[in-house]
C-alpha positions in Angstrom: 11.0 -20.1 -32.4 9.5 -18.0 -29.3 10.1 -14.5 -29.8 10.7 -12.3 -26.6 7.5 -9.6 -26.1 8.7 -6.2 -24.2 5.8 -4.8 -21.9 3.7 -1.8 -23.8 2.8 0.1 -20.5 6.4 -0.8 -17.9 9.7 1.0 -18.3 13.0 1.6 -16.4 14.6 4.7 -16.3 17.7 5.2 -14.3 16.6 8.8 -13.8 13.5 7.8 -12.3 13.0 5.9 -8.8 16.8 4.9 -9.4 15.5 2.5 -12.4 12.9 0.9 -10.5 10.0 -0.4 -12.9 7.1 2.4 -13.8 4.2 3.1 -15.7 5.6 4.8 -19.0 4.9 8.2 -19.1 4.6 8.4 -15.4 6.8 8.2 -12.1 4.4 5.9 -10.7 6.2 2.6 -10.0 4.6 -1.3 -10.2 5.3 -1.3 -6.7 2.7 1.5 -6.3 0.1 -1.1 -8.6 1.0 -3.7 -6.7 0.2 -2.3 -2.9 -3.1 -0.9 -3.5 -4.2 -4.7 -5.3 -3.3 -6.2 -1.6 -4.7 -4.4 0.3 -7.9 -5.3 -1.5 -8.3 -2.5 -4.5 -9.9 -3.9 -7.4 -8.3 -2.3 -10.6 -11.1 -0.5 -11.6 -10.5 0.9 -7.7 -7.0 1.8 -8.8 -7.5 4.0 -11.3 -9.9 6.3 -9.6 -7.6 6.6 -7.3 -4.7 7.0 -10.0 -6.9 8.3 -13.0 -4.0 9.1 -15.2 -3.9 5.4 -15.3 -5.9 3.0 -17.8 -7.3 0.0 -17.1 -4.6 -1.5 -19.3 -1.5 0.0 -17.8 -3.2 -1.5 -14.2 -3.6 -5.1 -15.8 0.2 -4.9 -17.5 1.7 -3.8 -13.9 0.2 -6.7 -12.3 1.2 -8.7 -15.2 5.0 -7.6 -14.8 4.8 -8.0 -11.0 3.7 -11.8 -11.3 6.6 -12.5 -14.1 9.1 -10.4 -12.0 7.8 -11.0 -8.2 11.1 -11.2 -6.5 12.0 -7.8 -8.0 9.2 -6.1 -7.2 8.9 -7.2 -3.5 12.3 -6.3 -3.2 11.0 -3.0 -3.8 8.1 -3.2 -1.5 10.4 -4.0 1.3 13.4 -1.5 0.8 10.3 0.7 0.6 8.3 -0.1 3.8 7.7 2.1 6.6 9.3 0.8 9.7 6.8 0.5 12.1 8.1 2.0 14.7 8.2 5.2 12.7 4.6 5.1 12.4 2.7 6.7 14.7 0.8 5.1 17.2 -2.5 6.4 15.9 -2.3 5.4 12.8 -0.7 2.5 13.1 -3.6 -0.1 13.2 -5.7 1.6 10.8 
């Protein structure tokens, strides 16, 4: 009999980011994760840039975003700066 594992690292509160997926312990959401690896961080990239953040907690987000996709580029999207709010100038950079 398979038994069902619960991420260490991910968590949902409804209090937080409306219940959107996040590192535990922090408001920083999958989505956040998730971003910075396409636009070509590396994870040990990531957490310099987040260094509350271990190397574990990184690896788990992705993880969660690959066994939950859908769900987290559903919150990519609803997320996503229109580009015509952006301004021109920093549009293409």
């Amino acid at each position: 009999m398979d038994t069902a594992i619960a991420y260490r690292y991910i968590t949902t509160n409804k209090e937080i980011l409306s219940g959107e997926p996040i590192i535990k312990g922090t408001r920083t959401p999958v989505r956040s994760i998730v971003e910075k690896w396409r636009l070509g961080y590396t994870p040990e990239d990531i957490i310099r840039s987040l260094p509350y953040l271990t190397l574990a907690q990184v690896f788990e987000a992705m993880s969660y975003y690959y066994d939950n996709q859908a769900e987290i580029d559903g919150y990519i999207e609803r997320n996503r700066i229109p580009d015509e709010l952006i301004h021109p100038l920093v549009r293409d950079m």
